[in-house]
N, C-alpha and C positions, 0 to 999 in steps of 0.2 A: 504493500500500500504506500502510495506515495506521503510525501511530507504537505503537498500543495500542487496544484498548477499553475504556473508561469506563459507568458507568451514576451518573446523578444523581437521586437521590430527592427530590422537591422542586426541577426544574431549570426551572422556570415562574417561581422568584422570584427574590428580588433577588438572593442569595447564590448559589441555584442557578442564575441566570441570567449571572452570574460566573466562576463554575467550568466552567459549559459551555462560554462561549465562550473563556477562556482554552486548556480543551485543545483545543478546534478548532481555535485557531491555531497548537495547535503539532504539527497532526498526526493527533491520536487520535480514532478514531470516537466517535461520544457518543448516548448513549440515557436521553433525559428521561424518568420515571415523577411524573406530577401530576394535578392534578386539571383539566389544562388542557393543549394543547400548546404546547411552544417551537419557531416555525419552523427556529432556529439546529441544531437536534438533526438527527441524523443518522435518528434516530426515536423514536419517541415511543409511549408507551403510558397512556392517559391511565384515572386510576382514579375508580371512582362512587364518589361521596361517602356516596350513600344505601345502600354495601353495607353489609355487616356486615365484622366482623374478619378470619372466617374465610373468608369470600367475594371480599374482597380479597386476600387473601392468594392464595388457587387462582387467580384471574383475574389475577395480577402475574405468580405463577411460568410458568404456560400463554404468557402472551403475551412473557416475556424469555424465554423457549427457543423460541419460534418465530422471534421479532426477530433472536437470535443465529445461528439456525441452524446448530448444533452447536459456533459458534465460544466462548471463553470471559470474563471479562474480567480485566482486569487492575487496576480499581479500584471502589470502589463506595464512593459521596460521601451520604451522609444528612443532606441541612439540611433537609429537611422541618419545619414548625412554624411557631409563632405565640406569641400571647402575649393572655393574660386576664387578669384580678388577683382580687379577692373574698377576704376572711376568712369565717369559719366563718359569720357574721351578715350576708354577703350574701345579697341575693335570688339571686345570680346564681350561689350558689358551687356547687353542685352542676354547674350547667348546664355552667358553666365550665372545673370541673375534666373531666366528661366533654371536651370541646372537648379541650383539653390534651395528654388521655391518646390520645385519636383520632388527633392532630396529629405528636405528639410519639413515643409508646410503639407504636402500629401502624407508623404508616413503618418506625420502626426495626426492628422485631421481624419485618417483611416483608425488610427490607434484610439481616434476618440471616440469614433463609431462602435467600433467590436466593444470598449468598454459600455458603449450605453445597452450594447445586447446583449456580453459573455460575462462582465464583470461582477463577482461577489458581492454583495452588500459589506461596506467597509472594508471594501477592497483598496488597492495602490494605484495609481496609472501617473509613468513615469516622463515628462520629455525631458529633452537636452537643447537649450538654448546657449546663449555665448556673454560673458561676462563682459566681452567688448561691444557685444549689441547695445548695450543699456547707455551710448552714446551714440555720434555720429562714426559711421566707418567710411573717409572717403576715399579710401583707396580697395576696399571690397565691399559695395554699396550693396551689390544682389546678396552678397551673405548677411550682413548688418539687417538687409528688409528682411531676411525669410526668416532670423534668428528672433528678430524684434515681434516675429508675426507669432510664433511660438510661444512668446512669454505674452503676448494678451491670448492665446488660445487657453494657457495654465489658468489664468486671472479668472478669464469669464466661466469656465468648466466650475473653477472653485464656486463661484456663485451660485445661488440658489436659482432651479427651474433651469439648468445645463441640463438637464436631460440624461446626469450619469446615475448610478442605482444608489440608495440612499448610502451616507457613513461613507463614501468616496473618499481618499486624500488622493487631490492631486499637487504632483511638483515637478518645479523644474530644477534641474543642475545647469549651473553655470559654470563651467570650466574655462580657465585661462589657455591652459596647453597640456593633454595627453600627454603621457608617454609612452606612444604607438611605436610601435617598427619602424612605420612610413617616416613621421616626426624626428624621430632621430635620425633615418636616413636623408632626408633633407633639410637639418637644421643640426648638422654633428656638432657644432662649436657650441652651442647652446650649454647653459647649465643645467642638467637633466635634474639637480637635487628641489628646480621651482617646479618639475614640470609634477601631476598629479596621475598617480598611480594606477594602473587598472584594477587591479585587486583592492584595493582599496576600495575603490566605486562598487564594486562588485559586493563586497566585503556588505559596503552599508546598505545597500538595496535588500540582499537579505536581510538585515536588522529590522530595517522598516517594516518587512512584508510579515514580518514573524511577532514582533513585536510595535503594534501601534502607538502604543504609550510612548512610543522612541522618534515615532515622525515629527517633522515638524510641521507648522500649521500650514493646512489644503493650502492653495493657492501660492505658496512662499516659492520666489526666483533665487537658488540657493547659490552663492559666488562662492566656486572653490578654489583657493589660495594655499599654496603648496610654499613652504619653506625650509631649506634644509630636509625636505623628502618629507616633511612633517606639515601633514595638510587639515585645515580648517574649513569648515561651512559656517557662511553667514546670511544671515537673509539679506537682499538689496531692497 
């Protein structure tokens, strides 16, 4: 008998490949949603890149109520995303910002869905925003919009008559910089001891999910701030 059910949106990467495996090992069935499968998953439903929004979204919610089969979950983790840059006078910025908003604002707005039909009562539902969205970014404006768009999806879900199942916490994490594979492959000079952990993240998503008395309040945009490898959450 499992410990709980999970579902990770974006559980093919780094992060969500993380998350996954940390609650496997402690129990909980896990269901990847990517654009790829994770063996580690208990199953996996993997989404076309070339659908549309709205297409995506029917073809997520059909195949997490088949996968579940009638069962419900008890968290839902959205690290799905990426990262582009371009100011208004790149060639790239339109392209980009679309990418962003695909990457970033679909997942999520999908993940709010399946929560308003799979999720537990006083259940988790997780996104990942950007601790540099909470200003202006003029030099990766499409990631700044899709990040900023995620922290008022957090906001208004936390509000009453969102449409998710009673007893909800939602939250977001705000990470300054991973320490991905990818991240140190292209950022070697960096001081890895700011950058913030994956086991870590992983770490506290279980805490939350197992222990609610330990979340912090629905709605809160959490800035994680990594020092000397030694990381804090605070609310913005």
């Amino acid at each position: 008998m499992s410990s709980g059910r999970v579902l990770i949106y974006g559980g093919k990467g780094a992060l969500g490949s993380s998350v996954l495996d940390h609650f496997k090992s402690k129990g909980f069935w896990t269901l990847n949603v990517d654009l790829s499968s994770n063996d580690a998953a208990d199953a996996n439903i993997v989404v076309d890149p070339t659908g549309c929004w709205i297409t995506q979204e029917a073809n997520v919610l059909k195949e997490v109520e088949t996968v579940l089969g009638g069962n419900r979950l008890d968290g839902i983790f959205c690290v799905a995303g990426g990262w582009a840059g371009g100011s208004a006078s790149s060639d790239d910025f339109i392209k980009n910002a679309d990418l962003m908003w695909k990457q970033s604002v679909w997942s999520s707005t999908i993940s709010a869905r399946v929560a308003s039909k799979f999720l537990n009562n006083s259940g988790l539902i997780q996104f990942t925003g950007a601790a540099a969205a909470t200003e202006g970014t003029p030099s990766m404006i499409g990631y700044g919009m899709a990040k900023a768009a995620v922290h008022h999806l957090v906001q208004s879900l936390a509000a009453p008559k969102s449409g998710l199942p009673e007893g909800t916490t939602v939250l977001a994490i705000l990470p300054v910089t991973l320490d991905t594979p990818m991240n140190r492959k292209w950022m070697p000079k960096s001081d890895f001891s700011t950058w913030t952990s994956l086991s870590y993240i992983a770490e506290t998503f279980h805490k939350w999910t197992i222990q609610p008395n330990e979340r912090p309040e629905s709605g809160a945009l959490l800035k994680l701030t990594t020092v000397g490898g030694e990381t804090t959450i605070t609310k913005c």
